[in-house]
N, C-alpha and C positions, 0 to 999 in steps of 0.2 A: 503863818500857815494854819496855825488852831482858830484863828479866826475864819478863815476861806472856809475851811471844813464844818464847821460848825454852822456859820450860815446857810450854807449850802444844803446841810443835811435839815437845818430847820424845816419842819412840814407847817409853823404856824405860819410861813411867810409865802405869799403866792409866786408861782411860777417868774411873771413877769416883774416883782419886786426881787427875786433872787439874781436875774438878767441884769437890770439897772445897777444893782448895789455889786454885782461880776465884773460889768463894762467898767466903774469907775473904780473897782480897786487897780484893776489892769491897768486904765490909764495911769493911774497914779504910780504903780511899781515896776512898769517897765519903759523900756529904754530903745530907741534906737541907734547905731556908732552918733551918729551926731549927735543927740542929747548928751548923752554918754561922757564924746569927750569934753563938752562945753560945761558939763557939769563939776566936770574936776583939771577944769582947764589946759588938756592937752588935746594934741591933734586926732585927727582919724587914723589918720596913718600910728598912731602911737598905737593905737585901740586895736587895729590889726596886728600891728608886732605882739602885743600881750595874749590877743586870740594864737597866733602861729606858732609863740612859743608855750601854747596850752596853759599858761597863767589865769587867762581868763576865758569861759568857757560861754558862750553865746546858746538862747535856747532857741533861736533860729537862726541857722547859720547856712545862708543862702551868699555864692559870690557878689551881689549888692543889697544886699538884705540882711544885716545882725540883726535880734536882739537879748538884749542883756535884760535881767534882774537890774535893779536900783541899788539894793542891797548891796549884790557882787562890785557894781563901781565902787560904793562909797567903802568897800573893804577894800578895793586896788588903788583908791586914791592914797592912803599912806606909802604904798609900797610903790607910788608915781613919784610919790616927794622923797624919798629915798634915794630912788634913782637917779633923781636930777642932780642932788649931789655927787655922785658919781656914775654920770652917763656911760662910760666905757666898759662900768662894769653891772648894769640890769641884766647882760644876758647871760652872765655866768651860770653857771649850774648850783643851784644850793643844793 
């Protein structure tokens, strides 16, 4: 994030290089459910349950349109492998 900011505020970099170097950070650290679940190998529908049980929080959360952070997946990928040892119990309440 101190990088975005930082770029961003730089005045030595012109408008239209601050646009370029915006678009491909985005592309790079965001997500939609499908990249999402392909990336740490579970379904969409997992990716939904994780969103419904507020585990995972979407920063556009539209009914056919998430998207996630890269970050937030690859912090819920452990807590995926976790579960799949004990499917019956991911929805518990911690």
């Amino acid at each position: 994030m101190k990088e975005l900011i930082d770029t961003l505020t730089n005045n030595a970099l012109s408008d239209d290089v601050k646009q370029k170097w915006l678009n491909d950070y985005l592309a790079k650290n965001l997500l939609n459910t499908s990249e999402a679940a392909e990336l740490i190998n579970v379904s969409r529908i997992t990716i939904e349950n994780y969103v419904k049980k507020e585990k995972l929080m979407p920063i556009i959360n539209r009914p056919h349109n998430k998207v996630f952070w890269k970050s937030d997946i690859l912090q819920l990928k452990q807590v995926v492998a976790d579960n799949k040892k004990n499917p019956r119990g991911w929805n518990k309440q911690e």
